[in-house]
C-alpha positions in Angstrom: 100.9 -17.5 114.2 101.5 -18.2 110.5 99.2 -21.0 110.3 96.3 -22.6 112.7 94.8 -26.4 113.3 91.8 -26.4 115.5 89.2 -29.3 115.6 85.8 -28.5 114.7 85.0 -26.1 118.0 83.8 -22.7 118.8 87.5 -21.3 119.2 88.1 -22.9 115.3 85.7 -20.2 114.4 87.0 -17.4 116.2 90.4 -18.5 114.5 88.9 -18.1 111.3 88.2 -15.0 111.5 92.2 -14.0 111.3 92.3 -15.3 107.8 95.3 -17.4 107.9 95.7 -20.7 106.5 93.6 -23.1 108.7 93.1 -26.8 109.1 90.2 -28.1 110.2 90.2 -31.6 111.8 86.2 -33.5 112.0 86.4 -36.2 113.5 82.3 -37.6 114.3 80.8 -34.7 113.3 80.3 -33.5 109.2 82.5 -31.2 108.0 80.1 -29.6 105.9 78.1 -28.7 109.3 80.7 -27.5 111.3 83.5 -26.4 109.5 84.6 -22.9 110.0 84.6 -20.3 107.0 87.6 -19.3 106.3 88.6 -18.4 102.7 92.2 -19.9 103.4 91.1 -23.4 105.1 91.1 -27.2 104.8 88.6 -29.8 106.6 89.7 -33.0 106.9 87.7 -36.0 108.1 88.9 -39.4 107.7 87.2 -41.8 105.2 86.2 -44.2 107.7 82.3 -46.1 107.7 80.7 -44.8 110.9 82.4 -40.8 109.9 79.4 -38.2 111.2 77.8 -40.7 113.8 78.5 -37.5 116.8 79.0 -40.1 119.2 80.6 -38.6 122.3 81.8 -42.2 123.3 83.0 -44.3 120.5 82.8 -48.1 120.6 85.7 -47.9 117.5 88.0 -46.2 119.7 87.8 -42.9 117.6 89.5 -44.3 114.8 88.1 -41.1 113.0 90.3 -38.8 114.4 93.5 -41.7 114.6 93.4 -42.2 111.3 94.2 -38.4 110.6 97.8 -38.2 111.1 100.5 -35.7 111.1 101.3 -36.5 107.8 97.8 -35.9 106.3 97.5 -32.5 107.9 101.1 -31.3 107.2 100.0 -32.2 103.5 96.4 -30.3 103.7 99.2 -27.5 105.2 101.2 -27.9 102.0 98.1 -27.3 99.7 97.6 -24.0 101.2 101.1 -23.0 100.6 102.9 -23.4 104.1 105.4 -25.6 104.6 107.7 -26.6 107.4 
């Protein structure tokens, strides 16, 4: 692959590890807790009020993770230098 997004999971880690450009979506839980370290990455997390709650059930529909859309992670893919 020439470029991986993984949410904020074990295999996002593992994925890390083949240091290619990487996007990390967080949705409930912090970014600065769970991210992956990857020297070519991006976390993104919505700005949204209840952001880091690590609710498994969401009474806001998981608007955390809706509000993150293609658009924002193609861009975060653009910062890194990959486009298409």
């Amino acid at each position: 692959a020439l470029a991986v997004v993984a949410n904020d999971t074990g295999p996002a880690h593992v994925l890390a590890a083949a240091n290619k450009p990487m996007v990390t979506i967080c949705g409930p839980t912090d970014p600065i807790r769970v991210r992956p370290l990857c020297s070519k990455g991006e976390t993104l997390q919505a700005d949204v009020e209840c952001r880091n709650c690590y609710l498994k059930e969401c009474p806001n529909g998981h608007i955390c993770m809706e509000e993150l859309t293609v658009d924002i992670v193609m861009s975060a893919f653009n910062k890194l230098g990959v486009s298409g």
